[in-house]
N, C-alpha and C positions, 0 to 999 in steps of 0.2 A: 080260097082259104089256104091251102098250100104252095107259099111262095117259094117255097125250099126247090133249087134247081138241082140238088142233089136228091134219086130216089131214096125213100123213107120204106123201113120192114118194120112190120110189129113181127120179134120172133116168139108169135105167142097164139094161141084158135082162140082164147078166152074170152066168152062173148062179152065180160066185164070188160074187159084190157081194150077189144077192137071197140067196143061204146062210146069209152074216155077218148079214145085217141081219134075217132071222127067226131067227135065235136070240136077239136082243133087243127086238125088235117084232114082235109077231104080227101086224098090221093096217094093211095098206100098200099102196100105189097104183106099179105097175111101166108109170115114161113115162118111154121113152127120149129124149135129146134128139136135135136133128136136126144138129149143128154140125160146121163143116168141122174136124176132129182135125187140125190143121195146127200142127207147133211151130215154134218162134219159135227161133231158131239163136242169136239174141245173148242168151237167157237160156238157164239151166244146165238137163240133166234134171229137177231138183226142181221149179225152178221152174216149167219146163215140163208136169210131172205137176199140181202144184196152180193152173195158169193156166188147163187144161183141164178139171179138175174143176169150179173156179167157174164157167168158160163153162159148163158141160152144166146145172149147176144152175140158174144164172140164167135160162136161156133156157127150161126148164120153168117156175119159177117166176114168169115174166113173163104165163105161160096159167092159171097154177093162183095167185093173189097171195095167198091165204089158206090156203097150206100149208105145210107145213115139207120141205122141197125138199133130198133129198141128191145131189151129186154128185163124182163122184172121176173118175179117170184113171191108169192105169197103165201105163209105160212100163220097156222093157229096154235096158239100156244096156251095150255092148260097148267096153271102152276108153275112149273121151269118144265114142261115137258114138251115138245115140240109133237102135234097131233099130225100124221101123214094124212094123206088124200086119200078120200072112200076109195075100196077097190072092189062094191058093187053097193047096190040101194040096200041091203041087209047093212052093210058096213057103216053106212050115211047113216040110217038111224041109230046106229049103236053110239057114232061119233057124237051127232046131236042130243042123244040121251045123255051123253056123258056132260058138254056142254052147258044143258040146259039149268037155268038155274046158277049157274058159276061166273062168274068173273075170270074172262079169257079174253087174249089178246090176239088180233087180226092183223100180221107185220108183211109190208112190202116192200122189196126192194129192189 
């Protein structure tokens, strides 16, 4: 499946992210990056998803310079507000309660 003579990194653990990515490459290297996930308030969601993704990638591929380095970011967006990642199962439900019911956008980048 993977003809790519170049190694491939997902710099990502996300059991979503490594799913997608073996069903089109069998043969790949799972390093996550270590970057503060911090958005940037005066740029939009989008931007914000694909500003994050190049951060994760670039900072792997600064360690690994002879690879081919995937990185994304996905972010949930309430209204124009950008909702952060649970920071425990108390948290998750509070998110999804807020969620539920509403019209909210799931942006990757």
């Amino acid at each position: 499946m993977n003809n790519l003579k170049t190694p491939v990194i997902l710099a990502s653990q996300s059991p979503r992210r490594i799913g997608l990515l073996k069903t089109v490459i069998e043969n790949f290297q799972i390093i996550p990056s270590e970057i503060d996930e911090v958005c940037n308030f005066d740029l939009s969601p989008e931007e914000n998803a694909m500003l994050l993704g190049r951060k994760k990638a670039t900072f792997v591929a600064k360690q690994h310079p002879h690879h081919l380095v995937i990185g994304a970011d996905t972010l949930v967006v309430l209204g124009n507000k950008i909702i952060g990642k649970p920071t425990d199962a108390e948290n998750a439900r509070q998110i999804l309660s807020k969620l539920s019911g509403q019209e909210h956008k799931v942006i990757t980048g």
